[in-house]
CHARMM internal coordinates of N, CA and C (Angstrom, degrees):
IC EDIT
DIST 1 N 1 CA 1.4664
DIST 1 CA 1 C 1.5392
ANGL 1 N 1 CA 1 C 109.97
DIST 1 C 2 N 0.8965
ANGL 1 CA 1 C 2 N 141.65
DIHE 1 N 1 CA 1 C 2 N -19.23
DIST 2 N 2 CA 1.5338
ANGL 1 C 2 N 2 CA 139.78
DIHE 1 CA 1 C 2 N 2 CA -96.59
DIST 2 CA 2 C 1.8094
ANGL 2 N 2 CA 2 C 72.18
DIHE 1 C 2 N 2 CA 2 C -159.45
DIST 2 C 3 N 1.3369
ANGL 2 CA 2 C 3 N 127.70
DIHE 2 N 2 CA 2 C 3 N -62.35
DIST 3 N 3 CA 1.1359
ANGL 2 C 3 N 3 CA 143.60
DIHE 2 CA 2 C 3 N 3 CA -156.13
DIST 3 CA 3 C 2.0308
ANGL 3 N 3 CA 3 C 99.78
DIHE 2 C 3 N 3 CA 3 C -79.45
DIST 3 C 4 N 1.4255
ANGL 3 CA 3 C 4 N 94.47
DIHE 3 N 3 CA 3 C 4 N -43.62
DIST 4 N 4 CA 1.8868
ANGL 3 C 4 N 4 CA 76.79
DIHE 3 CA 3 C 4 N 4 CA 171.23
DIST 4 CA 4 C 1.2814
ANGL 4 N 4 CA 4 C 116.84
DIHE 3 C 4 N 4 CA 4 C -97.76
DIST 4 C 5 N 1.3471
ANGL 4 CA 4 C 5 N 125.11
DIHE 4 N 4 CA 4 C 5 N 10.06
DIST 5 N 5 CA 1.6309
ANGL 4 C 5 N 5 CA 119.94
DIHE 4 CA 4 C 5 N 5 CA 157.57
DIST 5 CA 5 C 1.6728
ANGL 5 N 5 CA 5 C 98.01
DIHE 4 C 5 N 5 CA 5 C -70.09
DIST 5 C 6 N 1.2216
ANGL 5 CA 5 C 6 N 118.36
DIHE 5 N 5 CA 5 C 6 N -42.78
DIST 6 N 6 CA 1.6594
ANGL 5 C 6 N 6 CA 101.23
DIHE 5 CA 5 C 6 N 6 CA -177.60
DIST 6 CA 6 C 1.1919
ANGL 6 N 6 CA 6 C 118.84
DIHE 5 C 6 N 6 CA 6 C -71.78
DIST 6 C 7 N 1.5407
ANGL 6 CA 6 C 7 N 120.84
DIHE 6 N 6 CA 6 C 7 N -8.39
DIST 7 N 7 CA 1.5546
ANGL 6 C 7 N 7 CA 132.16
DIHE 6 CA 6 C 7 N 7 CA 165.69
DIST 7 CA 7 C 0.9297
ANGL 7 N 7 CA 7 C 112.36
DIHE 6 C 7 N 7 CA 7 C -64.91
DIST 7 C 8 N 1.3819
ANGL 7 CA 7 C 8 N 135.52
DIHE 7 N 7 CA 7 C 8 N -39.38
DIST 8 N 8 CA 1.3387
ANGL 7 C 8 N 8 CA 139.68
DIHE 7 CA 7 C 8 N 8 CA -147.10
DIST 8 CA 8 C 1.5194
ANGL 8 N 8 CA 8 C 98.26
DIHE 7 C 8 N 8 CA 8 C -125.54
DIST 8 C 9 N 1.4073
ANGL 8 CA 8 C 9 N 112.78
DIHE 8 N 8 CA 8 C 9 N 15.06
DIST 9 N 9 CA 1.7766
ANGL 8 C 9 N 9 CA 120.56
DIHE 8 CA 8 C 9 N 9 CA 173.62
DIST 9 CA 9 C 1.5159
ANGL 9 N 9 CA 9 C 76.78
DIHE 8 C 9 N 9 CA 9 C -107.61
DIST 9 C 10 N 1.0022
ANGL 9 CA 9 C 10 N 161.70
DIHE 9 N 9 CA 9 C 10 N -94.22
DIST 10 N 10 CA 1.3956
ANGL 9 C 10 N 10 CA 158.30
DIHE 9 CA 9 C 10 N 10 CA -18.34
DIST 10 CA 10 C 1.7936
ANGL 10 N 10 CA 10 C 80.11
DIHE 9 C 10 N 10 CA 10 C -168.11
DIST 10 C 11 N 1.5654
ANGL 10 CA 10 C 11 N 127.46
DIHE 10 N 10 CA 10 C 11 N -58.64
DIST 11 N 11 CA 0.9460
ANGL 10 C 11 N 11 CA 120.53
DIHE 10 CA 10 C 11 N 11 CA 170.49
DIST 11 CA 11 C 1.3663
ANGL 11 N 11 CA 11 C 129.06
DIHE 10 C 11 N 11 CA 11 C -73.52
DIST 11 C 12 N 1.0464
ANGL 11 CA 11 C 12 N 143.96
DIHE 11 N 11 CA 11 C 12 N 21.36
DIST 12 N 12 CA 1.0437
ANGL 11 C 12 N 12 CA 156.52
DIHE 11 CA 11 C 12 N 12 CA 166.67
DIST 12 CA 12 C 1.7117
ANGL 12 N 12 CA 12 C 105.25
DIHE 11 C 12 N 12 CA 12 C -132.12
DIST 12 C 13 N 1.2486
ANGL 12 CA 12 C 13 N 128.16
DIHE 12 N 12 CA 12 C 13 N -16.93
DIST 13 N 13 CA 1.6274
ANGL 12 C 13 N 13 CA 125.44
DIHE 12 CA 12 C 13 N 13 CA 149.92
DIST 13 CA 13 C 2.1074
ANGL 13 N 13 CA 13 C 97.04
DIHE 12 C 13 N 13 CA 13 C -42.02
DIST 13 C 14 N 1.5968
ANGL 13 CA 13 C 14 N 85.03
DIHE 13 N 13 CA 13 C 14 N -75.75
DIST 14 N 14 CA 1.9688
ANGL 13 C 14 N 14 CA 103.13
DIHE 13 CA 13 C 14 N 14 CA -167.15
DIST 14 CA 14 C 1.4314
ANGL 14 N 14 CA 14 C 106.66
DIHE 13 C 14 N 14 CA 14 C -43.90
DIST 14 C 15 N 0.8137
ANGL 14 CA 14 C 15 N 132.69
DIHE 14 N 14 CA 14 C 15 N -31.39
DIST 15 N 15 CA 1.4600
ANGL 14 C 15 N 15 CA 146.16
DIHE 14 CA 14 C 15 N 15 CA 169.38
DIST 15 CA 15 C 1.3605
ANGL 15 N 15 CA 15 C 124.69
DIHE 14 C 15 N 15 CA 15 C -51.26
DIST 15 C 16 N 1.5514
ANGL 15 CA 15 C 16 N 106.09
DIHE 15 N 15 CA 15 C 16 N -57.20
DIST 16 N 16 CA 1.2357
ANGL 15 C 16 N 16 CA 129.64
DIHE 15 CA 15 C 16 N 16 CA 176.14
DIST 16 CA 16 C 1.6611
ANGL 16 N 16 CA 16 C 117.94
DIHE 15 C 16 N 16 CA 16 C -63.62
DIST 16 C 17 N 1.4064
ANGL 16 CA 16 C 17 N 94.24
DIHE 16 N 16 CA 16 C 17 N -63.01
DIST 17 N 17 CA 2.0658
ANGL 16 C 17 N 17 CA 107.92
DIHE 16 CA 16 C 17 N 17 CA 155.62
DIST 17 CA 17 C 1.5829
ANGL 17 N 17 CA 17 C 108.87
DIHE 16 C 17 N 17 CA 17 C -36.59
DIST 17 C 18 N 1.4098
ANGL 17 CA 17 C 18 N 111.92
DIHE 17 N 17 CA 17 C 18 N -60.66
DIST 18 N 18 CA 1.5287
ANGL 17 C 18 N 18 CA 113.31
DIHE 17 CA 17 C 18 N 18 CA -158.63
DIST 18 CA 18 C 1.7530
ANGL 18 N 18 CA 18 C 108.05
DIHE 17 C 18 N 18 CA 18 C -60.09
DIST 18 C 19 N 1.3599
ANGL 18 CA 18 C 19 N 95.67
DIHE 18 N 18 CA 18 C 19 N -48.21
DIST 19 N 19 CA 1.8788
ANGL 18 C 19 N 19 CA 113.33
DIHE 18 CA 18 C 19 N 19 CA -162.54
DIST 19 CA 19 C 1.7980
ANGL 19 N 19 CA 19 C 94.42
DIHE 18 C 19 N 19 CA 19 C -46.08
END
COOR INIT
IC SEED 1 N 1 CA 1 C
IC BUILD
């Protein structure tokens, strides 16, 4: 559980960089 909240921090990090 714990492990795809940091997935889904991490994708929306790359996101944030990219935009």
């Amino acid at each position: 559980m714990a492990s795809f909240g940091y997935f889904l921090f991490l994708c929306g990090l790359s996101q944030a960089l990219s935009s």
